[in-house]
C-alpha positions in Angstrom: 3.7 1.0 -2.2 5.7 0.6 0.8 9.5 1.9 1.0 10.6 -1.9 0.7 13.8 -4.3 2.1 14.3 -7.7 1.6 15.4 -9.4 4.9 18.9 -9.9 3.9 19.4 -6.2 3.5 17.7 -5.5 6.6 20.8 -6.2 9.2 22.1 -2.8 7.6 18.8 -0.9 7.2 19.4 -0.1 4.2 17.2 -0.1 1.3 16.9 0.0 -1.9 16.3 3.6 -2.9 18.8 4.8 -0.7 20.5 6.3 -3.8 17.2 7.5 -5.1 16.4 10.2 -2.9 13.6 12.0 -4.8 12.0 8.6 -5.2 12.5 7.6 -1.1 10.7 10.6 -0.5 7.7 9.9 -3.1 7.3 6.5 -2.1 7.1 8.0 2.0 4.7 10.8 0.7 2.4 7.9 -0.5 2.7 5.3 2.0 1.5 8.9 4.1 -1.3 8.8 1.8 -2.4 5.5 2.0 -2.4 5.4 5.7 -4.6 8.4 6.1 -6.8 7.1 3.3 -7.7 3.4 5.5 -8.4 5.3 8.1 -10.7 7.4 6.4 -12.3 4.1 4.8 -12.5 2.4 8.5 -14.2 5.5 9.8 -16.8 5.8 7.2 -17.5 1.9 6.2 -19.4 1.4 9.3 -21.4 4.5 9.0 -22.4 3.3 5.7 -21.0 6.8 3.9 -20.5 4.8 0.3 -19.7 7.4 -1.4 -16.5 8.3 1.3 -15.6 4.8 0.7 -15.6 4.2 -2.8 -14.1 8.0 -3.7 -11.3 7.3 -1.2 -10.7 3.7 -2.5 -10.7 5.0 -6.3 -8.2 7.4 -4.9 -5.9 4.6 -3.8 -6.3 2.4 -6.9 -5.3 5.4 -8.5 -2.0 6.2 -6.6 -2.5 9.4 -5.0 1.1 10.6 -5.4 2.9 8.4 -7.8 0.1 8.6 -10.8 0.6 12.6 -10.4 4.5 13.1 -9.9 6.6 10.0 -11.4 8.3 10.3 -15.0 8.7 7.5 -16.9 12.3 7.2 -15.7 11.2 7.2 -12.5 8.7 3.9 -13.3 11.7 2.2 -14.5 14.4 3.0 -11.7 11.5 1.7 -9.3 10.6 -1.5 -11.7 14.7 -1.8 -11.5 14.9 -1.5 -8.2 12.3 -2.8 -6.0 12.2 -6.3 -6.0 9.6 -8.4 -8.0 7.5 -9.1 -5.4 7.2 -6.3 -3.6 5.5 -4.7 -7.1 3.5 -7.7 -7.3 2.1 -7.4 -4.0 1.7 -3.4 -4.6 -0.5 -4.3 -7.6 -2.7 -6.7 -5.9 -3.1 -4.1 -3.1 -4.4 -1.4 -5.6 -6.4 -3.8 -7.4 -7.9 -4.7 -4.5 -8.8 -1.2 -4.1 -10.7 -0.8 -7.1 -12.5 -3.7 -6.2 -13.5 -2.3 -2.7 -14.5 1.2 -4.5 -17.2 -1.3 -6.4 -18.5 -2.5 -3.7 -19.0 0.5 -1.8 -20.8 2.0 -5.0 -22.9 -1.0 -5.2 -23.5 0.0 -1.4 -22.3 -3.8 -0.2 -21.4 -3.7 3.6 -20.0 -7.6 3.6 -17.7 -6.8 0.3 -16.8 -3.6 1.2 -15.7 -5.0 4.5 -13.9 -8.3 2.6 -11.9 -5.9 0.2 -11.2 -3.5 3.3 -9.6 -6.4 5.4 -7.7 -7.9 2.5 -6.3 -4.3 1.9 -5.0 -4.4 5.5 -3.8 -7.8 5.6 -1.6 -6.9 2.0 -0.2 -3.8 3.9 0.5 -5.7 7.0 2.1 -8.5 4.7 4.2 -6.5 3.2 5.4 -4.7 5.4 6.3 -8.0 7.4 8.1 -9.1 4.2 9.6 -5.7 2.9 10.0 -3.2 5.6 10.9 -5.2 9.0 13.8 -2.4 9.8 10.7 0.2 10.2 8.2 -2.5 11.4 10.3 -4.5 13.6 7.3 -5.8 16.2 5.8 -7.5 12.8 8.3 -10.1 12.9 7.4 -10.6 16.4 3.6 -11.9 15.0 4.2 -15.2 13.5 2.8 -16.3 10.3 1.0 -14.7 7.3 -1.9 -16.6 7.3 
């Protein structure tokens, strides 16, 4: 997950767990996580270290920090909050995580690579869609596509 804006709110910067503190500071804690996590996977898919690859993506599928610390209050301020398609896209992204951790166990370079890229393309899209105030040179890079 991404700390997440839609473009109409982004003129203010603000966003929409501004009143959520706790939460902000999850959701920054994971997006932390996640980064350090693809560039663990970029280092070790080429070396062919599967087993890197597929703990590390199992790791993301799971949601290193919101699996352990959110309440179920918490899952429904964020469902309440954060706009439909920014959860949409966050599931995809973690799906496509397990997906990668599959391939990597099954030792496939070309679908490990496949999953890897579309996991960087959903983060890049996102973050073009949801999180322009702290991205600003996305907007800047055309298309999706």
């Amino acid at each position: 997950m991404s700390i997440g804006i839609n473009p109409a709110m982004a003129e203010s910067a603000a966003g929409p767990l501004d009143d959520e503190p706790r939460l902000r500071q999850l959701l920054q804690e994971e997006m932390q996580a996640l980064e350090e996590a693809l560039a663990t996977i970029s280092t070790a898919l080429p070396r062919g270290e599967w087993h890197s690859v597929a703990k590390t993506a199992g790791q993301v599928h799971d949601s290193f920090i919101f699996q352990q610390k959110l309440s179920d209050a918490d899952r429904k301020t964020l469902h309440q909050t954060l706009p439909e398609a920014f959860i949409q896209r966050d599931k995809a992204f973690h799906q496509q995580a397990k997906k990668l951790q599959h391939a990597a166990e099954s030792q496939d370079a070309e679908l490990s690579l496949f999953y890897y890229s579309k996991m960087v393309e959903s983060c890049v899209t996102c973050h073009r869609q949801f999180a322009t105030h702290r991205f600003p040179s996305l907007l800047e890079g055309g298309s999706d596509h």
